[in-house]
N, C-alpha and C positions, 0 to 999 in steps of 0.2 A: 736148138736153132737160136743164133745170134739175135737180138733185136737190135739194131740197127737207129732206131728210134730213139733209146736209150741217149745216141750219140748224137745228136741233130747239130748242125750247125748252130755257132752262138747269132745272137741279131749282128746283121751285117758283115760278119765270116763268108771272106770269100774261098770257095775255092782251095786256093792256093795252104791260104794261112789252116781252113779246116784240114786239110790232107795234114800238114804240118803238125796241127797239134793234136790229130792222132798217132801220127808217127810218134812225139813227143809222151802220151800215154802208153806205149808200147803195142800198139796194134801190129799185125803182121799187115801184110801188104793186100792180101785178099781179101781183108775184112776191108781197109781202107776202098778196095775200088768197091766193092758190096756200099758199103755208104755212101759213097760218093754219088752212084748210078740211084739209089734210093731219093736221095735228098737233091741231088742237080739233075735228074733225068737228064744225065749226058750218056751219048753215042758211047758206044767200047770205047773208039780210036781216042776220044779224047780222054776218057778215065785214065786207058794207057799209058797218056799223054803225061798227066796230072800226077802220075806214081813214078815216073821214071827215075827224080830225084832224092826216092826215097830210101836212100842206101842203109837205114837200119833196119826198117819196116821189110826191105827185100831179102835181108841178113837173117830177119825172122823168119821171111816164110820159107826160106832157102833149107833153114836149119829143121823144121816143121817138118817140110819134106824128106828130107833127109832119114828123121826119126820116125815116119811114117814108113818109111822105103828103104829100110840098113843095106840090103843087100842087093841093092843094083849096082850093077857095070856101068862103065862109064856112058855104053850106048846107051842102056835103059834110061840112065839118070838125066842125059842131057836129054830124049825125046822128053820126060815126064816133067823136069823144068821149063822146057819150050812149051809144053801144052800149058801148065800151068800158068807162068808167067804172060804168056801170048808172045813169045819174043822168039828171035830166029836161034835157027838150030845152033850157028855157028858162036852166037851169045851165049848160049847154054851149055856148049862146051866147055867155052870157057869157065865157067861155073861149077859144072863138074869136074872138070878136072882140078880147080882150085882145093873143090873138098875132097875128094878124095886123098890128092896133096895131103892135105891138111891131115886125113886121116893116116895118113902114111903108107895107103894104095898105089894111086897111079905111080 
């Protein structure tokens, strides 16, 4: 189990710049909203909100999934990225099908 704790915002870290410089540490994206909901008791919508910009953090957890799940289609993959991420199906398509691409599938 992650601690979370480990990670606290520095004094006066808001938000913003926290998200940032755990993306900057190499966090994936789940752990980022996991802290965030820890340390700002914010709503999902806003954590959501808060990660959207985090295009390496989501590169991480994109890839996570990926190595956790080799052998899904591209339906499986985009359902299990949309549950994961909280993001619409039609996003997650996109997504999946980038990696597969990428893997030389789709």
């Amino acid at each position: 189990m992650i601690n979370h704790s480990e990670n606290a915002p520095a004094s006066g870290e808001d938000q913003a710049a926290y998200v940032k410089r755990l993306e900057a540490e190499g966090y994936r994206e789940i752990y980022i909203r996991k802290a965030l909901r820890e340390h700002f008791d914010l709503p999902v919508q806003e954590v959501i909100k808060a990660c959207t910009g985090l295009s390496v953090a989501r590169e991480l957890e994109l890839k996570d999934l990926r190595a956790r799940f080799p052998t899904l289609n591209e339906n499986r993959l985009t359902w299990k990225i949309s549950q994961s991420l909280t993001i619409s199906k039609d996003d997650a398509r996109i997504w999946a099908q980038t990696i597969l691409a990428q893997e030389g599938g789709a």
